[in-house]
N, C-alpha and C positions, 0 to 999 in steps of 0.2 A: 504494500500500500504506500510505501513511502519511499519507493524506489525514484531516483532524482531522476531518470528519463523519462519518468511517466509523467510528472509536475510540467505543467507548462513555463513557457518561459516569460518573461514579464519585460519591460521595457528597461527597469534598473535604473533609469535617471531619479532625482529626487525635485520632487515638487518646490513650489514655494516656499509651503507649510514644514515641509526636512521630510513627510513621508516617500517611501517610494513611490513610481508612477505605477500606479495599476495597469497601464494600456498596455496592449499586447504590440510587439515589435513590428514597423513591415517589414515584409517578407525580405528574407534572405539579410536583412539586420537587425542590429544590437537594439536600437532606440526606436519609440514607437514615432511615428508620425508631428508629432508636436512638439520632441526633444530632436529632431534630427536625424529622421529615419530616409525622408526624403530629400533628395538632390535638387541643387539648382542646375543640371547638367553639362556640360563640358567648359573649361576654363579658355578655350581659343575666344581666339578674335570675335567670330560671330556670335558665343556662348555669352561675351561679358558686354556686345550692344543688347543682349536679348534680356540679361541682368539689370543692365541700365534702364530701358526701356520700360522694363514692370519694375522698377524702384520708381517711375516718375509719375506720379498720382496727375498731373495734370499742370497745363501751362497759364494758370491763373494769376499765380505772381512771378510768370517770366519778365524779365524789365522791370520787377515793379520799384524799382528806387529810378529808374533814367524816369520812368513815366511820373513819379512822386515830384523829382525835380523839375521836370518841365510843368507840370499842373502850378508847382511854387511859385517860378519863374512869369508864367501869364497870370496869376494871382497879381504879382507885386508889380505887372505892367497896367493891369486893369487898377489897380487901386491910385497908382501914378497918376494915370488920364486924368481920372475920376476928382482929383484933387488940382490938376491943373485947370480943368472946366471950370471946377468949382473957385478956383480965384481969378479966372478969366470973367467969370458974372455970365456963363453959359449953364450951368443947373439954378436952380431957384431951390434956398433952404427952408426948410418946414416950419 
């Protein structure tokens, strides 16, 4: 009953918590699936743009400091005008 071939094999990694991992290994390794049982597949050239590629969530804040400066930049041109109008006697004050 307690022969150690018959026992299944366990994943061995240790949790958060310090227990072991219950999960069962994938196939043909050590660690189950969520400790590093699975591959990011080959380390060539094509393997680390395809790495690259799924690390990038998306191009939302691509540029976004040139785009932050330029929005500054027309701020403190538009406020310029706005103040030279304004002592030219071209807006009327409230």
């Amino acid at each position: 009953m307690n022969d150690p071939t018959q026992t299944p094999i366990r994943c061995g990694a240790k949790t958060r918590s310090g227990v072991p991992c219950a999960k069962f290994p994938v196939e043909r390794k050590r660690r189950c699936r969520l400790h590093g049982g699975l591959s990011t597949g080959p380390k060539t050239s094509a393997g680390r743009a395809a790495i690259s590629a799924a690390n990038t969530k998306h191009g939302r804040y691509k540029n976004w400091r040139e785009k932050q400066a330029k929005e500054r930049y027309y701020r403190g041109e538009i406020k310029r005008v706005m103040q030279e109008a304004e002592l030219a006697g071209l807006l009327v004050s409230k």
